[in-house]
C-alpha positions in Angstrom: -3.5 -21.4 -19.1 -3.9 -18.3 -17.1 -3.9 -14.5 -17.9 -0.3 -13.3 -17.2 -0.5 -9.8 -15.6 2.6 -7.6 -14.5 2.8 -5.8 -11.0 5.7 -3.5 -10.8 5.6 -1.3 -7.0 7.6 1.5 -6.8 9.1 1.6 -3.2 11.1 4.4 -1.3 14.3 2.1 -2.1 13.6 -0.3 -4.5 11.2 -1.3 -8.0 9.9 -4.9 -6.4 8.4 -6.6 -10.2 6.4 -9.3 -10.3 5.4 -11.2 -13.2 2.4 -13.8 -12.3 -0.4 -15.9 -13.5 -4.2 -15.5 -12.6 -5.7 -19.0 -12.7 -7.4 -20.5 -10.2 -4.8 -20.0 -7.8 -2.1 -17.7 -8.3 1.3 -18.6 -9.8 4.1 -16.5 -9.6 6.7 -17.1 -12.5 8.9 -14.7 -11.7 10.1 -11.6 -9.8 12.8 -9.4 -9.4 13.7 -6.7 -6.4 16.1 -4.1 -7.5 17.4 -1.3 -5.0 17.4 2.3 -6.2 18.7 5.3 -4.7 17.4 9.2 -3.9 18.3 10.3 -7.7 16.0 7.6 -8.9 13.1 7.6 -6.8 12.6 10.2 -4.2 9.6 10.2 -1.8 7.7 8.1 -4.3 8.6 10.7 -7.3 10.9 9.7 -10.3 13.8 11.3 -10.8 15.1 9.5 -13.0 12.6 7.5 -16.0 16.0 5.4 -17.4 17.6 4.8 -14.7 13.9 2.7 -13.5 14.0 1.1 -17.1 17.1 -0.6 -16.5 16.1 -2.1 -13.3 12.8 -2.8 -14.9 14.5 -4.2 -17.8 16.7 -6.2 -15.6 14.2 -8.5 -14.3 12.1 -9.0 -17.4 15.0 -10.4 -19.6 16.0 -12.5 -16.9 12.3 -14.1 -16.9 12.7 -13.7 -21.0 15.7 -16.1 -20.9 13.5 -18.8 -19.1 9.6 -18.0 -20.9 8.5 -15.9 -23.8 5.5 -13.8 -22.4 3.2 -11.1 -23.3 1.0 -10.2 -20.4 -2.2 -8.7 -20.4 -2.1 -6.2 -17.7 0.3 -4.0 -16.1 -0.2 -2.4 -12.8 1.9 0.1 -11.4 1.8 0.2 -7.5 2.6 3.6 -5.9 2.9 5.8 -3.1 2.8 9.6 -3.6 2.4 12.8 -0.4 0.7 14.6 -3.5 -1.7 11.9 -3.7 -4.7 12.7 -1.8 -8.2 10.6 -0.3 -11.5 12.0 -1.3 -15.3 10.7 -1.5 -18.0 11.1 -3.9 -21.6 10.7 -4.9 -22.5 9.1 -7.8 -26.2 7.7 -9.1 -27.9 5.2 -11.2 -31.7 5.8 -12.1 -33.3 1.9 -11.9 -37.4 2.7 -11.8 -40.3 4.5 -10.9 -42.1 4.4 -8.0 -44.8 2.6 -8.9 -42.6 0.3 -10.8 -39.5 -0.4 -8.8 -36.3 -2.3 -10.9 -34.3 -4.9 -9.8 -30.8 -3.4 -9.4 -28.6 -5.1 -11.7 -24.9 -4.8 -12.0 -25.2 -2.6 -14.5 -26.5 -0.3 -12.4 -24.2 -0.8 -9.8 -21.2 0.0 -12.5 -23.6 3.2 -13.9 -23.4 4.6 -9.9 -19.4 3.9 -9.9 -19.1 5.2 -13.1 -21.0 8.1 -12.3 -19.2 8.9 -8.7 -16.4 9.2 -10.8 -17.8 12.7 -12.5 -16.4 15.0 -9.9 -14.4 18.2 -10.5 -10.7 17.7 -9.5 -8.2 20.1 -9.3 -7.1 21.0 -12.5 -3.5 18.6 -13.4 -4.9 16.1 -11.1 -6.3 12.4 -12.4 -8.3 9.9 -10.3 -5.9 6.8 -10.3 -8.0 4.3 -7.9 -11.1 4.3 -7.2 -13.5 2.0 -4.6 -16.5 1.7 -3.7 -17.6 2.1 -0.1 -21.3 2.1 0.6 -24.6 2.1 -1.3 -28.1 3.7 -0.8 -31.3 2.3 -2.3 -33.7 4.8 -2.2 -34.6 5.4 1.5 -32.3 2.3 2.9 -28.3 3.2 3.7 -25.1 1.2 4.3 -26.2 -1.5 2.0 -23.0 -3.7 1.2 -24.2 -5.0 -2.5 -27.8 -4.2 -3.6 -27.4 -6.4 -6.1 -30.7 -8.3 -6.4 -32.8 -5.4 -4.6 -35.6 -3.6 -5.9 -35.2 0.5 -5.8 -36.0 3.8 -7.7 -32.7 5.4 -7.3 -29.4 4.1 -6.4 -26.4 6.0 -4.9 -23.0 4.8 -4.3 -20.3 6.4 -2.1 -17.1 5.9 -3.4 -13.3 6.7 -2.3 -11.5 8.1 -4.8 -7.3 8.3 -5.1 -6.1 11.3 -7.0 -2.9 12.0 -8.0 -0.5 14.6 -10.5 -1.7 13.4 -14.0 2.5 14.4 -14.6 3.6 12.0 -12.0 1.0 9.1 -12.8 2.5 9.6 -16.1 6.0 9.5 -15.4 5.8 5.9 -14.1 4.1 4.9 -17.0 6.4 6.6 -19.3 9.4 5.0 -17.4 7.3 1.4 -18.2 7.0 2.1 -21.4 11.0 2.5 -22.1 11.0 -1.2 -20.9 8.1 -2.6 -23.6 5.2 -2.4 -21.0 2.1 -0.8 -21.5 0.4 -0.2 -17.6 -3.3 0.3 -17.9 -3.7 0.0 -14.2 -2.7 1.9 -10.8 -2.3 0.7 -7.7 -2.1 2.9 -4.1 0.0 1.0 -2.0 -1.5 1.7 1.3 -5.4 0.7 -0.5 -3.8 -2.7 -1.4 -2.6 -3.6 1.6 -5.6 -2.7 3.7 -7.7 -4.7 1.6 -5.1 -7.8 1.7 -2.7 -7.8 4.3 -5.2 -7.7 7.1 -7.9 -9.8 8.7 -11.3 -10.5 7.5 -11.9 -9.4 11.5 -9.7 -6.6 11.3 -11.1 -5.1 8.4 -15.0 -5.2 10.2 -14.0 -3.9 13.4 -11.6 -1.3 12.6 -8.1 -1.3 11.8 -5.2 1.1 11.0 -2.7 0.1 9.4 1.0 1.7 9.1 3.8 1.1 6.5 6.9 3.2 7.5 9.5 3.2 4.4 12.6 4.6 3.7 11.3 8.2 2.9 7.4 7.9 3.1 4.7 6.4 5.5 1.9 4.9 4.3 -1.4 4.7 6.0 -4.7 4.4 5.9 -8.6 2.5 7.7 -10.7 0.0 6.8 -13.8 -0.5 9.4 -16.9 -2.5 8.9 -15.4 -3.4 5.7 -15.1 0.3 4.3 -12.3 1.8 3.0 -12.1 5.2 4.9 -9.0 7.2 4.7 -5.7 6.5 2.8 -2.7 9.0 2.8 1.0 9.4 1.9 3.4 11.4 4.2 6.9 12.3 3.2 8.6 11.1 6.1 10.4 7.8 7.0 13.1 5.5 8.6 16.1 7.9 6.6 14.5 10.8 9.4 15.7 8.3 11.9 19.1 7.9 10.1 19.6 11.6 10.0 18.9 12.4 13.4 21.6 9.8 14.8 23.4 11.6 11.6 23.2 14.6 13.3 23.4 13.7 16.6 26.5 11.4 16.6 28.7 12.6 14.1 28.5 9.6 12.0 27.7 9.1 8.4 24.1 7.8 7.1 25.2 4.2 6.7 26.6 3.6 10.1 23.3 5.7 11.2 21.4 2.8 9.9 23.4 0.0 11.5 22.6 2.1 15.0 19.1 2.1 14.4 19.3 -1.7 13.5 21.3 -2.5 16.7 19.3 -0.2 18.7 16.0 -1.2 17.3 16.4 -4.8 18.9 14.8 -5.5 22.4 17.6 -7.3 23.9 21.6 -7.5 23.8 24.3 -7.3 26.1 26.7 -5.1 27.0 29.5 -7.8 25.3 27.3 -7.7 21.8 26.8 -3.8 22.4 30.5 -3.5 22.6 31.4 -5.5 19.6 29.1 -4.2 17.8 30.4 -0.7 18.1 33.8 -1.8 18.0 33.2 -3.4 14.4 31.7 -0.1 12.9 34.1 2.8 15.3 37.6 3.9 15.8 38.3 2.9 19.6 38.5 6.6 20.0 34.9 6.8 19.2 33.2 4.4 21.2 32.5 5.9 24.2 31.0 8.6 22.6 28.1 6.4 21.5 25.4 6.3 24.1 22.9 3.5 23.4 19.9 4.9 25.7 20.4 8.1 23.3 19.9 6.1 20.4 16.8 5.0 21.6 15.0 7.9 22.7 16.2 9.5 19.7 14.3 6.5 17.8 11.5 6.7 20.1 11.0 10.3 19.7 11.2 10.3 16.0 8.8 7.5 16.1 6.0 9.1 18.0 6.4 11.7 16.1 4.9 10.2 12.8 2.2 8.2 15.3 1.5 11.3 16.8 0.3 13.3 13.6 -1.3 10.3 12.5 -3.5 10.2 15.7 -4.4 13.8 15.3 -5.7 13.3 11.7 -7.6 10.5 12.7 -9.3 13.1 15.4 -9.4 15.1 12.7 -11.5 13.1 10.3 -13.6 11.3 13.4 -11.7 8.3 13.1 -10.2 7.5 16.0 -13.0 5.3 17.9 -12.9 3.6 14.7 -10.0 1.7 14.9 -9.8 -1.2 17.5 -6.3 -2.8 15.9 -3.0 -1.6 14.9 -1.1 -2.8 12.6 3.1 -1.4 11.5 5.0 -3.1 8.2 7.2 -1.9 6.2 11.2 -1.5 6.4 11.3 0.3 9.7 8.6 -2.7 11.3 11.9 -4.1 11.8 12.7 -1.8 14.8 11.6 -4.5 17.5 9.6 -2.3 20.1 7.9 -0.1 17.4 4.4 -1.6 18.7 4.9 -0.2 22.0 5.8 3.0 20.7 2.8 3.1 18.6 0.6 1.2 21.4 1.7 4.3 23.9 0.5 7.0 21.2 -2.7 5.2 20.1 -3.9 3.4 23.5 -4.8 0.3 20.7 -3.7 -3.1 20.3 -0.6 -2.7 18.5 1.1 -5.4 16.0 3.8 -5.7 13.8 2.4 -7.2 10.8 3.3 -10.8 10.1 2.4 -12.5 6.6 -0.7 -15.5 7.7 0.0 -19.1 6.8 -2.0 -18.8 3.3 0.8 -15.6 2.1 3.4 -17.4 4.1 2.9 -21.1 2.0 3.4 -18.7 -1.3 6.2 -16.8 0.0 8.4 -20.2 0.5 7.3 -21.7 -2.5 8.7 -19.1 -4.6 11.8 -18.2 -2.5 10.2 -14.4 -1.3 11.9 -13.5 2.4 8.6 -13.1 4.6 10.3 -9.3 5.0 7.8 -6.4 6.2 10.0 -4.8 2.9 7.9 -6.3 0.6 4.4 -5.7 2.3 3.6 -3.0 0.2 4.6 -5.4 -3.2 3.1 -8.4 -2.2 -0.4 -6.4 -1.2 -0.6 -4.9 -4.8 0.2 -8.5 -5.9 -2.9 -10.2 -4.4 -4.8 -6.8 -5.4 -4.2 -7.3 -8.5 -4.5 -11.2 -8.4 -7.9 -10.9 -6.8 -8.9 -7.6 -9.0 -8.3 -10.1 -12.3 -9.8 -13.6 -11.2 -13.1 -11.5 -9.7 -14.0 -10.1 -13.3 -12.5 -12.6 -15.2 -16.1 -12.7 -17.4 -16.1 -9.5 -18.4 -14.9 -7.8 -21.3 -14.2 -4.6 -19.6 -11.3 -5.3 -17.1 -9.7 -1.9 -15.5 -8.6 -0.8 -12.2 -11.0 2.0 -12.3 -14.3 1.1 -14.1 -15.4 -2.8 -13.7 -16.7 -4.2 -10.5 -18.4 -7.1 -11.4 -17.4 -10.2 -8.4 -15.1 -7.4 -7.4 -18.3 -6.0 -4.9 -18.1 -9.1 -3.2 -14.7 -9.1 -2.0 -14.5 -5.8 -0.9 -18.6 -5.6 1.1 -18.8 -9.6 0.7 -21.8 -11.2 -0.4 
């Protein structure tokens, strides 16, 4: 029997739950997506803790019908624009110079634990944190000394901070259901690390989650977690532009965008489709080209600042791939949008055949929706099985195995 662990991913529109096994393999036994609206969660803020408790609730006592269970983490996956990306120092004393030590994990964990003391603004917590390079003495960009012999060892690692009120708001909202989370989770960190290549991760990729109300983003290159942020903009801009621009009201907004956002229809489907949704009088009011460029323009937008804070933080030559998930992924031509800002190779993501084979065997639509679930899911799979002999298991803390996924052996 395997540790059960709990994943519960609080998305611009929904609380996606997940309630798995970490064995050799991993075995979900259950999950549950619920949809929320604006007064519940609100550009990755609660609103309101109850109303999350009852669709938290929901799905556990419909697993609790099937299985007793007591699980022995809880991870809480997030996005936040308040959360911000940082780096920091942090050492571990391992000899003298005439008598170099081999570097052991512990004093790989001492370094982590030790990057960790950093002054923070005050109300601020460090919720994640990774490790990203290591210096032995007078050697840099080592991917795991483990094993090496040094006087002084230094880790760099990437730190996620957040409000300590609004970490603890989600885990006070957990709490009203029976679960006690110990871990967090920043979306955009989990699925760098799992929802891209082994290639993609060494020669640069960014990688692009446009929800409801917030984009997610954040690089990985030569297997280093570089930048990670939150911004408080998403597909609903899209729906209140054609809003605005139209007349209409938000939901038929979003079935524009959906008919728009394909790459190919006729003019019989075009007319149908507006027919089904308008008053005849309406119709011709509707221009479809419009709809488009005000997609496209919202769109290039969001790439636009996100290519000008890559510049900003030298980033740019970084990245040799693209990569767009998420709800508004579903907008068919929103590579070529993204391909025209970034001059990159531009995908949309697509689950590979290993997530794929575990998406049908538990009934999970392979939907760009649940990227940002699924990568906390396998983050936290893979966090669990790699430190599985150790006593000390947190988010933020333990490494041990865990240095091997992330640099590789």
């Amino acid at each position: 029997m395997g540790e059960t662990f709990v994943v519960v991913d609080f998305c611009s529109s929904k609380i996606v739950t997940f309630i798995a096994e970490a064995n050799n393999e991993l075995k979900i036994k259950f999950w549950g997506n619920e949809p929320v609206d604006s007064d519940t969660i609100r550009q990755g803020q609660v609103y309101n803790l109850e109303n999350i408790a009852i669709k938290v609730r929901k799905t556990l006592n419909e697993f609790a019908k099937k299985s007793k269970f007591e699980p022995s983490r809880v991870f809480i996956s997030f996005a936040d624009p308040e959360a911000e990306f940082i780096t920091s120092i942090g050492m571990a004393a391992c000899g003298t110079p005439e008598n170099p030590a081999e570097i052991s994990e512990k004093h790989i964990e001492q370094a982590i634990k030790n990057s960790y003391a950093i002054k923070i603004e005050e109300g601020r917590s460090i919720a994640q944190a990774i490790p990203v390079r290591f210096n032995v003495d007078s050697k840099t960009d080592i991917k795991n000394p483990k094993g090496m012999l040094g006087v002084r060892l230094e880790v760099e690692s990437a730190l996620i901070t957040a409000k300590k009120s609004s970490l603890l708001n989600y885990k006070k909202a957990l709490e009203k259901t029976g679960l006690i989370a110990d871990g967090f989770i920043y979306q955009i960190v989990a699925q760098l690390y799992e929802l891209t290549s082994k290639e993609e991760k060494e020669n640069g990729v960014l990688l692009i989650d446009i929800g409801r109300d917030l984009t997610n983003y954040g690089v990985i290159a030569e297997n280093k977690l570089l930048f990670a942020e939150t911004l408080p903009v998403g597909g609903m801009n899209i729906n209140k532009d054609l809003k605005h621009y139209f007349g209409v009201t938000l939901d038929k907004a979003e079935e524009l965008k959906i008919f728009y956002g394909r790459d190919e229809y006729d003019d019989e489907q075009e007319l149908d489709f507006l027919n089904s949704i308008f008053p005849p009088g309406r119709v011709s009011r509707i221009k479809g080209e419009l709809v488009v460029q005000y997609i496209t323009e919202r769109l290039t937008d969001i790439f636009e600042y996100i290519k000008e804070k890559l510049i900003q933080n030298d980033l740019k030559d970084k990245i040799t791939f693209v990569k767009i998930t998420g709800g508004t992924s579903e907008i068919e031509y929103i590579d070529r949008i993204a391909e025209n800002v970034f001059n990159i190779t531009t995908e949309i993501y697509r689950p590979n055949e290993e997530l794929e084979e575990l998406l049908a065997k538990n009934n999970i639509p392979p939907s760009n929706r649940l990227s940002s679930s699924l990568g906390a899911l396998l983050f936290a799979y893979k966090k669990l099985t790699s430190n599985q002999n150790s006593s000390e298991v947190k988010i933020v803390g333990n490494v041990k195995g865990f240095l091997r996924r992330i640099f590789g052996s």
